[in-house]
N, C-alpha and C positions, 0 to 999 in steps of 0.2 A: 480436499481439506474441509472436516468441518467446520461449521460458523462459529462453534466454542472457542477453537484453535485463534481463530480470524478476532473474534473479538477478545481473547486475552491480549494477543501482538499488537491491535489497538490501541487496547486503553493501554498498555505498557509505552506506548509512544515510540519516536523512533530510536533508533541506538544503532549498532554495530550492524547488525542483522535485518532492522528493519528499517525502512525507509517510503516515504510517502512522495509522490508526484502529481501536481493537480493537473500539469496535459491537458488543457483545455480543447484544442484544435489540434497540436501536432505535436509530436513528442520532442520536445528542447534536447540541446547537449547535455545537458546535468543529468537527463534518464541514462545516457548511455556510458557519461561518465559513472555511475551507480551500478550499474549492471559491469562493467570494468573492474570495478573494487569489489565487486561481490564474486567475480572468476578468478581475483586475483587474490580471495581470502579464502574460507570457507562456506562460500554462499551468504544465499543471505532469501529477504522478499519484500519485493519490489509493488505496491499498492497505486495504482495510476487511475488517476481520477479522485485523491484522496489529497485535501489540504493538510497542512502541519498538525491544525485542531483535530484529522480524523474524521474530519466532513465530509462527505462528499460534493462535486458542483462546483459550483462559480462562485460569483462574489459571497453570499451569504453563506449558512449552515444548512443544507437543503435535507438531508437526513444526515448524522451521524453511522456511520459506515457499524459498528457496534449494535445498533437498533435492527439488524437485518435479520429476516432468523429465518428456519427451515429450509436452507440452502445448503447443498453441498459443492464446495467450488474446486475446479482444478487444479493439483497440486504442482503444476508447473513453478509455482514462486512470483509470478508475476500473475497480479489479481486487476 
């Protein structure tokens, strides 16, 4: 997937389709509940390591996940 792709689903925030996980250490029940509603709909993509704001990181804004560029990432849906 291109980075154009990545940062439209960004900044469009999350909804139906997309969805953010910040996973700091290990992946919580809510990753897997998320990945359940997205086999149990039409898919979907799943951003881990990604706060609500689209951040990447811990406590603060460390880069916005949108500021990334000349990457092409894999199209598995889980970024």
């Amino acid at each position: 997937m291109k980075i154009e792709k990545i940062n439209e689903m960004i900044s469009g925030g999350e909804s139906i389709t997309v969805e953010f996980k910040q996973s700091k250490t290990k992946l919580n029940r809510d990753v897997f509940e998320s990945v359940c509603a997205f086999l149990n709909r039409n898919g979907g993509h799943l951003f881990l390591g990604v706060n609500d704001s689209g951040c990447i990181g811990g406590g603060g804004c460390l880069t916005p996940m949108y500021k990334l560029k000349g990457r092409h990432l894999a199209s598995s849906g889980v970024y």
